[in-house]
Every structure is written in structure tokens, then in C-alpha cells.
C-alpha positions in Angstrom: 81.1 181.6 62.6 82.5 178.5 62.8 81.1 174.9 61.3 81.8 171.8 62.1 84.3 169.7 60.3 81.7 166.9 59.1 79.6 170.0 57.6 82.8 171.3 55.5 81.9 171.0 51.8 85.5 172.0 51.3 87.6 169.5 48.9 91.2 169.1 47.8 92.1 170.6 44.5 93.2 168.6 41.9 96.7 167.7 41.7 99.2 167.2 38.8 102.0 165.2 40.3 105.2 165.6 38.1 105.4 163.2 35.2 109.1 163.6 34.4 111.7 161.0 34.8 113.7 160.8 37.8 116.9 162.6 37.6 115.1 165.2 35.3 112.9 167.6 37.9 114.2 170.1 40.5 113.6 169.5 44.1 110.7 171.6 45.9 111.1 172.7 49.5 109.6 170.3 52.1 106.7 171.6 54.2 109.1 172.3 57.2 112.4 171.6 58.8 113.4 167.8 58.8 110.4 166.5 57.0 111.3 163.8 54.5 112.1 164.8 51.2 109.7 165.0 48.6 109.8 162.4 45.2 110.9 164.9 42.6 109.5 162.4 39.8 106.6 160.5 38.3 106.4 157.0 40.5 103.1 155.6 38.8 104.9 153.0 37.4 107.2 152.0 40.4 106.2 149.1 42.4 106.5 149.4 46.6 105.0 145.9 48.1 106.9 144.0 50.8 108.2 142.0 48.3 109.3 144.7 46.0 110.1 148.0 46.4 111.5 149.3 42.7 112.8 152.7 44.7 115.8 151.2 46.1 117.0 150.4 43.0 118.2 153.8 42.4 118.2 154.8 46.3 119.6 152.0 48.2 123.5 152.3 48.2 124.4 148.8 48.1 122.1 148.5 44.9 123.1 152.3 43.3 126.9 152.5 43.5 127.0 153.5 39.4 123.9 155.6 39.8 124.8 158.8 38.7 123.0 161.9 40.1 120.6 159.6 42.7 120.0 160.9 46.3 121.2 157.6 48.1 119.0 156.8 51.7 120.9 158.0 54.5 122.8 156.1 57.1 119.4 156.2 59.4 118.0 154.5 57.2 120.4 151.7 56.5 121.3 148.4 58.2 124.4 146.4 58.9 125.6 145.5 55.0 124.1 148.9 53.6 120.6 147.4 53.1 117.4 149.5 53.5 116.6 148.4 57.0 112.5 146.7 56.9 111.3 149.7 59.2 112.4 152.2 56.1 111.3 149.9 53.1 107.8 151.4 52.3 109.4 154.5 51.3 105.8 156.1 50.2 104.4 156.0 54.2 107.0 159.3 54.7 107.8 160.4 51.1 105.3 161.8 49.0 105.1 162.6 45.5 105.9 166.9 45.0 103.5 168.5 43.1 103.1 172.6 42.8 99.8 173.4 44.5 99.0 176.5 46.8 98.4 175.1 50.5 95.7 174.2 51.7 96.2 176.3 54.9 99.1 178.8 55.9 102.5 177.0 56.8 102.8 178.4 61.0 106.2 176.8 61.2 108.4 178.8 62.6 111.4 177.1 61.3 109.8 176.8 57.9 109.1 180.8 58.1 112.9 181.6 58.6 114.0 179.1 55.8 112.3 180.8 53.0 113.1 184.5 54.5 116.6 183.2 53.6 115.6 182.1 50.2 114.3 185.8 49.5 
């Protein structure tokens, strides 16, 4: 029997988001092929406004050129001069903080299938 979706008493689990420094975690796969990485690290205490954004500090290649270990933003995301171009700077709208939770539902991506038959 099916219900409706404003009947669902069903809620999210709670979630503990890593609390380790960046450069400290390993990466978790993303949910499918192409989909923006995940934030391996803890970023409650990271600022993202339109007037600061505290990611690009270690992201932004202009700003990180002694950063050792950082995952620079790629070229897509970069303007003339190696700037974070203003469609890109609210890193948060596509990148999410990971966090080690069963899903919600079953992944049926077909691309995300063959990935992790190649991981086994």
C-alpha cells in the first residue's frame, strides 16, 4: 500500500559530520559519477557569505600555491587571473559536508553501480 508523501512520518537520521581538520580525513565516494566532491572535513567554523568565502583560502589556486596536500578548484571553475569565478563562490550550494550514514534509499545509478563493482 502506498501513502502519500505529506502522510510519511519517516525522518532523517541523525548525522555526525566529520570533525577533523582538513587535510586529516579520507575522501568518501560521491553519490554517483560527476557529482561534486564531498568536504572531507569539519567546516562549522568556516565562513561562506558573498563577502567571504574562507574555502578558497586553501582551494582557490591563486590564493593556495604553498598549500600542501589541498584539492585546488578546477579550471571550470576558475576565471581569467585564476580567481574563483562568482557563479562557483558559494561552494556549499554543490559541495556537502561527507558524513558515513546508510542511504536513505538504494543508489539506482547505473554508473555509480559499476564504480563500486570495481572497488570490490
Amino acid at each position: 500500500m502506498k501513502t502519500a508523501l505529506l502522510k510519511e512520518t519517516n525522518s532523517p537520521p541523525d548525522v555526525k559530520y566529520s570533525s577533523t581538520a582538513p587535510g586529516e580525513s579520507a575522501l568518501l565516494d560521491s553519490g554517483f559519477a560527476g557529482a561534486p566532491p564531498l568536504i572531507p572535513h569539519d567546516i562549522a567554523e568556516l565562513t561562506v557569505t558573498m563577502a567571504t568565502n574562507d574555502c578558497l583560502g586553501c582551494h582557490e589556486p591563486a590564493e593556495a600555491a604553498e598549500m600542501e596536500g589541498a584539492v585546488l578548484a578546477p579550471a571550470t571553475h576558475l576565471a581569467d587571473g585564476g580567481r574563483i569565478k562568482m557563479e562557483r563562490y558559494q561552494c556549499v550550494i554543490c559541495h556537502v559536508p561527507q558524513a558515513d550514514v546508510k542511504p536513505l534509499v538504494k543508489n539506482l545509478n547505473d554508473a555509480f553501480k559499476v564504480a563500486a563493482k570495481k572497488k570490490q
